[in-house]
N, C-alpha and C positions, 0 to 999 in steps of 0.2 A: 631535310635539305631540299632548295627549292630547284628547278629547273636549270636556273642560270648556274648557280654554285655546281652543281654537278658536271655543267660542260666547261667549267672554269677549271674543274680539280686537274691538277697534272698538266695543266697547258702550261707550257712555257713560251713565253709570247716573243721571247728572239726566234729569229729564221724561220717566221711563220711562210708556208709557200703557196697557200690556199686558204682562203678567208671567205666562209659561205655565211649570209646573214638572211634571216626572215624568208629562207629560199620555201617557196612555193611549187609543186608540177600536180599541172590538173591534165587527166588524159578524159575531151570532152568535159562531162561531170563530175566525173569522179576525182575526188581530193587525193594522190597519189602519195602524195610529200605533202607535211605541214610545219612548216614555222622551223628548218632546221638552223641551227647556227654549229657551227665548226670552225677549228681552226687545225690545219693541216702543215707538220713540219718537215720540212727539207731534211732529204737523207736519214728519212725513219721511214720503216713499213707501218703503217694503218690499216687494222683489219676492221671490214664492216661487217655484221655477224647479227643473225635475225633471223626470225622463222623465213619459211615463203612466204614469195609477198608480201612480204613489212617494206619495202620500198628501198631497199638497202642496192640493190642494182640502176635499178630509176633514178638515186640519188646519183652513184655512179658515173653513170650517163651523162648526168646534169654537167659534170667538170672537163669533158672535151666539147659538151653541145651534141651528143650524139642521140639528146633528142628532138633534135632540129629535124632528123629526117621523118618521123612520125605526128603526120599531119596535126592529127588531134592532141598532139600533146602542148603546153604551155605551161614556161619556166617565168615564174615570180621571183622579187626577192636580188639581191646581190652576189656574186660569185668571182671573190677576187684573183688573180695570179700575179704574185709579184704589184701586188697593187692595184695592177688594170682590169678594168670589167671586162669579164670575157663575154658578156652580151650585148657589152656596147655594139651598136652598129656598123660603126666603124674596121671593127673583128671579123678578119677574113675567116669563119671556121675552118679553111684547110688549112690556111696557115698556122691556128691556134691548134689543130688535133698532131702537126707535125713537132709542136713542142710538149703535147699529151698527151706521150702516145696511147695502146689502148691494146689489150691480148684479151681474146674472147673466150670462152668455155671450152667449145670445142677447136682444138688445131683447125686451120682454116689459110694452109699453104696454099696461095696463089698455083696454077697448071703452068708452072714455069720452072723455071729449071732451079736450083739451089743457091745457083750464085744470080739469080734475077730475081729471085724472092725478097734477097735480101736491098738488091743495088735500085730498086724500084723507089723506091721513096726517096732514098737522095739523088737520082735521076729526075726525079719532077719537080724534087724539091731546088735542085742547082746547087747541090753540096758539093760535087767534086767537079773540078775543072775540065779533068783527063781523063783516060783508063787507069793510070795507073794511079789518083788516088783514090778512084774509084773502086781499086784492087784493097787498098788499104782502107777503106772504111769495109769493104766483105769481109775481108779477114779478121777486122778489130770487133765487129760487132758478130760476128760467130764465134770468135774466144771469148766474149762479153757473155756468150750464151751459153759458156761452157759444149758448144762443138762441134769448133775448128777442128777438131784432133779427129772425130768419127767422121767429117763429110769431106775435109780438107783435097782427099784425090778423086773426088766425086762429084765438087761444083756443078758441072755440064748435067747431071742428072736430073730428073725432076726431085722437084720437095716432096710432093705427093707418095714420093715413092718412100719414103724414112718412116722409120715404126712411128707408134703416137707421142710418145715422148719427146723422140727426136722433131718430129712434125709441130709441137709445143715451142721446142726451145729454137725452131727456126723462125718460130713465129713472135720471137720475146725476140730475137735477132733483128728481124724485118723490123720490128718498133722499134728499136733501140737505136737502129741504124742510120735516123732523121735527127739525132742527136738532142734526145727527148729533154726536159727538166722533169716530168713526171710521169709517170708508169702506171697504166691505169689497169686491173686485170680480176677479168669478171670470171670466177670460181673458175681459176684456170686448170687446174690436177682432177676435177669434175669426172674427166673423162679418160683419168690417165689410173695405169697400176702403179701397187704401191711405189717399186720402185722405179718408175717414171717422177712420180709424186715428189717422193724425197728429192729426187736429183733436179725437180725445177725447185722446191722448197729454199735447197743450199743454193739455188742460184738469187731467188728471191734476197737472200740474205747478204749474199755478197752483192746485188744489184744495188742496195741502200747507202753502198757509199759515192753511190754516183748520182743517184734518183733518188728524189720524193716517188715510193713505191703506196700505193692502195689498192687494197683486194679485198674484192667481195669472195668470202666462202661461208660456206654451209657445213663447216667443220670446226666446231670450238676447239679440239686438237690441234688442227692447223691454226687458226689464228693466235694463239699462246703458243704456239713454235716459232711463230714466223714476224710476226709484229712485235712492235715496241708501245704501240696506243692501241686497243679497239672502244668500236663507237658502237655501243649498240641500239639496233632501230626494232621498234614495234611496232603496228597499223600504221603504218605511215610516218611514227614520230621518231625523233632521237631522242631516245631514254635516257641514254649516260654515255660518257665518254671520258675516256682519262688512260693512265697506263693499264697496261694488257695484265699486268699482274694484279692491280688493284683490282680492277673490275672481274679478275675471276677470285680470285680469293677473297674481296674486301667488298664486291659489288653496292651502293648506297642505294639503288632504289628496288624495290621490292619487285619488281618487272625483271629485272635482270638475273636478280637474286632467282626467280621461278626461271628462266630459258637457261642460265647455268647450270642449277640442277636437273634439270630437267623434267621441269612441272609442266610448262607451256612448251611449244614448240611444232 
């Protein structure tokens, strides 16, 4: 089966919400990313899944422009949202990472209080007019987080101060809270116990009927719990891509077939 057919299997080309084509990233010299195509669907999780360093994070990146801030990097290639290039010139990137959002590995609560963690980005953004719907998007997007219910008499407190779970799912709040179309979240339980893990896992899952959800993890476990598609990438390349149950029990290319079981890796 040749390349293209592979990243064709299982796409269903209605409500595609991200459309990467011939995408390129060169850091300096070095060929980071080569020749990815994907197509990315609304209101499904997408796990990226790949040894270290197969470029499965770098591609990541690629879909808010968050490697725009590392000088030496350069993004080739087409990267659609809803149609429009997100590298056209024209693309404010803050205003494009406020519609993609972005949760990083490790929790990475702003030194501000609980309820300013979250009320920061629609304050810059000009999502709420007043305090008080300013009150209603903190409180909708820490029940989005699953927890409103643990910090609800504690807003005025720092973030800082919430175990790492909590400190996670404040941080999956803060993003959500610019009223994202897609969720962007680099091996976010990385750093979390298991049951931290699970309890953002289910939130991941309930988060897919609101977001286009993708997540880089380092856990074939988690991406078969948690996805509906994984894409898997090797040295830089996308190997296969299709539903998450196919490609772990059905996998087509013989790449895949070894990081599954665990030949490579």
């Amino acid at each position: 089966m040749n390349d293209m057919r592979l990243l064709e299997r299982a796409v269903d080309q209605t409500d595609i919400k991200i459309s990467a084509r011939n995408v390129q990233v060169y850091y300096g010299d070095k060929h980071a990313i080569k020749d990815v195509d994907v197509d990315i669907q609304d209101k499904t999780v997408t796990a990226f899944i790949g040894p270290s360093g197969c470029g499965k994070s770098t591609f990541l990146r690629c879909l808010n422009r968050m490697n725009d801030t590392i000088d030496i990097s350069r993004v080739e290639g087409k990267i659609m949202l809803d149609g429009e290039d997100i590298y056209d010139k024209r693309v404010d990137p803050v205003q494009l990472r406020a519609r993609v959002g972005m949760v990083f590995q490790k929790p990475n609560p702003f030194p501000k209080s609980i309820y300013d963690n979250v009320a920061y980005g629609p304050r810059i953004h000009g999502l709420a007019r007043n305090r008080a719907e300013l009150d209603e998007i903190v409180e909708k997007s820490l029940r989005g987080a699953a927890l409103w219910n643990e910090v609800k008499d504690r807003l005025a407190e720092p973030g800082t101060g919430l175990s790492g779970g909590q400190q996670q799912r404040l941080c999956i709040a803060r993003a959500v809270a610019t009223q994202p179309e897609v969720l962007l979240m680099d091996e976010p339980c990385s750093a979390l116990d298991p049951i931290a893990t699970s309890q953002v896992e289910d939130l991941i899952d309930q988060l897919r009927a609101e977001f286009s959800v993708v997540i880089v993890t380092h856990s074939m476990q988690q991406a078969a719990r948690v996805s509906q598609k994984t894409a898997f990438f090797h040295l830089g390349n996308l190997v296969e891509f299709g539903d998450t149950d196919d490609i772990f029990t059905r996998p087509q290319d013989p790449r895949t077939e070894s990081y599954i079981s665990g030949r490579i890796g």
